[in-house]
C-alpha positions in Angstrom: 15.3 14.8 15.9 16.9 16.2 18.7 14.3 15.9 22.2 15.2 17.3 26.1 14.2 16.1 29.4 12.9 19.1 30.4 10.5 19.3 27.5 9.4 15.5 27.0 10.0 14.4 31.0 8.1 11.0 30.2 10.8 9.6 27.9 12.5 6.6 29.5 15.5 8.3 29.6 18.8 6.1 31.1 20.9 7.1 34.0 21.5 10.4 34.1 20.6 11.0 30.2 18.7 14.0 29.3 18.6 14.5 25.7 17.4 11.9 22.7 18.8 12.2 19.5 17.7 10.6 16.7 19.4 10.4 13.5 19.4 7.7 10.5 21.5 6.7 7.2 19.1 8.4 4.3 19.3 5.0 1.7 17.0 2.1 1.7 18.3 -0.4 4.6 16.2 -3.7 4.6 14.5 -5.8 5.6 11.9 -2.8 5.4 13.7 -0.7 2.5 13.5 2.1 5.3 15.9 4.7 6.5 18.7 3.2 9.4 18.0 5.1 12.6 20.7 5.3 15.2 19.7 6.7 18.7 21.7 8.1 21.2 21.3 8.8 24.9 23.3 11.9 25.9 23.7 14.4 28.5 23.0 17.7 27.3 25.7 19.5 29.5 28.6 16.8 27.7 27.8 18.3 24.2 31.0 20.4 23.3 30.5 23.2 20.2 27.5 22.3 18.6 27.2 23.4 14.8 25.7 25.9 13.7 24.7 24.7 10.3 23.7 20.7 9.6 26.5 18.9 7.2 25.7 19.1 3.8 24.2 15.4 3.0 25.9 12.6 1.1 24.9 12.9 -3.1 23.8 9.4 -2.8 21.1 10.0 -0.7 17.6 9.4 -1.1 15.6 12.8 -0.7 12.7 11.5 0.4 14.7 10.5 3.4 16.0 14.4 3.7 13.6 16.0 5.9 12.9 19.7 6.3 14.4 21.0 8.9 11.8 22.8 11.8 11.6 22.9 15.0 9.3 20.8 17.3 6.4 22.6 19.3 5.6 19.3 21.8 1.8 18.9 22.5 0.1 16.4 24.9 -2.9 14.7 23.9 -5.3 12.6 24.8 -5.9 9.3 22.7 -7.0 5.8 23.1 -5.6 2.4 21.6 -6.6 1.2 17.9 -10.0 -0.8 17.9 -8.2 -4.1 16.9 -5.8 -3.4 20.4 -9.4 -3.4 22.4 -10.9 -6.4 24.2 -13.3 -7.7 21.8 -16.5 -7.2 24.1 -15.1 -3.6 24.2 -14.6 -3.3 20.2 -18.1 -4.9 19.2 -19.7 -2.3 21.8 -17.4 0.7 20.0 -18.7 -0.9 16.1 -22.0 -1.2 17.4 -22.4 2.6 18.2 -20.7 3.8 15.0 -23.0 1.4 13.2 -26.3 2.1 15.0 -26.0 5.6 16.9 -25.0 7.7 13.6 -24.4 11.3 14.6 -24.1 14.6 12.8 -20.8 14.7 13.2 -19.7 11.6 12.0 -17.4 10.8 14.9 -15.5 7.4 14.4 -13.6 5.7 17.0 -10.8 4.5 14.6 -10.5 8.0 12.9 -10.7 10.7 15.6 -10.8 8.7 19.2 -8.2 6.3 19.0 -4.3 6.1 18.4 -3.1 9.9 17.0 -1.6 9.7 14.0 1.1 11.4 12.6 5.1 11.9 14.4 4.4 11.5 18.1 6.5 10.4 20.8 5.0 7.8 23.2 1.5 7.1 23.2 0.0 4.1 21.5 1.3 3.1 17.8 -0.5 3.9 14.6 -0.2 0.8 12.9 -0.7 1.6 9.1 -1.2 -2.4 8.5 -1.4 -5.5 11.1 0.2 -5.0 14.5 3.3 -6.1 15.5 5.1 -7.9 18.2 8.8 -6.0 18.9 11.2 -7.9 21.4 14.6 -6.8 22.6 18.0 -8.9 21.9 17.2 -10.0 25.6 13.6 -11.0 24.6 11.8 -8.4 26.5 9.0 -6.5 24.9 9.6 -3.5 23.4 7.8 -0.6 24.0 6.1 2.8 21.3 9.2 5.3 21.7 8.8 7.8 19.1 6.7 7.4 15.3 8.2 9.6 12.1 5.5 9.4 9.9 5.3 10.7 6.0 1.8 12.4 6.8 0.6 13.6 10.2 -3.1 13.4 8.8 -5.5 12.9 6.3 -8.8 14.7 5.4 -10.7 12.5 7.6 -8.5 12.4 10.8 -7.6 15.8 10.2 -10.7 16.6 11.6 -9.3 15.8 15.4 -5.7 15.8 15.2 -5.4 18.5 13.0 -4.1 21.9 14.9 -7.2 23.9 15.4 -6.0 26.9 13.8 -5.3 24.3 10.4 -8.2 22.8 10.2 -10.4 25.3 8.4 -8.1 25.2 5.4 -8.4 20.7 5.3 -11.4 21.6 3.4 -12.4 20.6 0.5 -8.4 19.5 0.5 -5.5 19.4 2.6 -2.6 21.3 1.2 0.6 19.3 1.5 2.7 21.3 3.5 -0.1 20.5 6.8 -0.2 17.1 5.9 3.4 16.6 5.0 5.4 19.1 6.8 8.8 17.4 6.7 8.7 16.6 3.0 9.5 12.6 4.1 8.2 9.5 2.2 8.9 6.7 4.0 7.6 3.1 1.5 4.4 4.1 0.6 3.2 7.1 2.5 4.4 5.2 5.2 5.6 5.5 9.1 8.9 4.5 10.6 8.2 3.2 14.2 10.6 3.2 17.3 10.7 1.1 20.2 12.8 1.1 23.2 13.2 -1.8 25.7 11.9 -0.9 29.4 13.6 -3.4 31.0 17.3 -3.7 30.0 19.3 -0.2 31.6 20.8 0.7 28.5 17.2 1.2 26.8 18.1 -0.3 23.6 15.7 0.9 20.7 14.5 -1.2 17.5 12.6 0.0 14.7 10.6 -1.0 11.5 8.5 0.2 9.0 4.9 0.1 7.3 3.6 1.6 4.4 0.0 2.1 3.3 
């Protein structure tokens, strides 16, 4: 993954950085049995000739680390954090409507108004299981960076965070290539997550992994 300033301006970027790039080792790496990320903070104008085609990959790869390659279309959206992130006067008041105000629509906080799913930069995490605490070697707090997730939706979800134009062909199922554009499987229909420390200059990132 390959992401500009001038596209993504609210990246953290270091210095006079300009340009993430994201790319991992495509074999199990524990403790997570996930793909090894290595990030890098560059300026755009230092890249020399860059190649035309990608390197083949090693034979020992996993493919369901080998994505298909695209190209990214950035789009901003608007989302809220999960309901277990919410103060708990807050959450009750959110389970109480979905349990007592039903409407026609069948609008749920945790499905369409909360944390997007699917690969997103920024924003609030996804957490597939229990949520977790990220620090720094320093002991700062980490903070979301980017998720790459297997699936960018499922039936129910894809009803908001769907594209608009896809979401007439989610019913009565999703074909595979909108939910699972990339081709990844990370664990178990899973989500690698990135986080980058705010506080030390370098921006160090950490990641880790859940599965459903």
């Amino acid at each position: 993954m390959q992401l500009f300033a001038r596209d993504v301006p609210e990246l953290p970027f270091p210095g006079d950085a300009d340009a993430l790039q994201v790319l991992w080792c495509p074999l199990d790496h524990e403790p997570y049995f996930q793909p090894h990320p290595i990030v890098r903070w560059r300026r755009a104008e230092t890249v020399g000739n860059p190649l035309v085609d990608a390197p083949a990959p090693d034979s020992d790869s996993d493919a369901s680390y080998l994505p298909t390659a695209c190209v990214l279309s950035p789009e901003r959206v608007q989302e809220y954090p999960a309901g277990w992130e919410l103060p708990a006067d807050l959450a009750k008041r959110i389970w109480a409507w979905e349990d007592e105000s039903p409407n026609s629509d069948g609008w749920s906080y945790f499905s369409h108004l909360s944390s997007a799913p699917g690969s997103k930069v920024g924003g609030w995490v996804s957490w597939i299981q229990d949520p977790a605490h990220v620090e720094c070697g320093e002991g700062h707090e980490m903070a979301h960076l980017l998720t790459i997730a297997t699936q960018e939706f499922d039936i129910e979800s894809g009803k908001r965070w769907a594209p608009i134009e896809e979401r007439s062909l989610l019913a009565p199922h999703a074909p595979l290539e909108l939910q699972e554009p990339t081709g990844l499987m990370i664990q178990d229909a899973g989500s690698l997550y990135l986080f980058v420390c705010l506080e030390c200059p370098e921006r160090p990132v950490d990641s880790l992994s859940q599965g459903s």
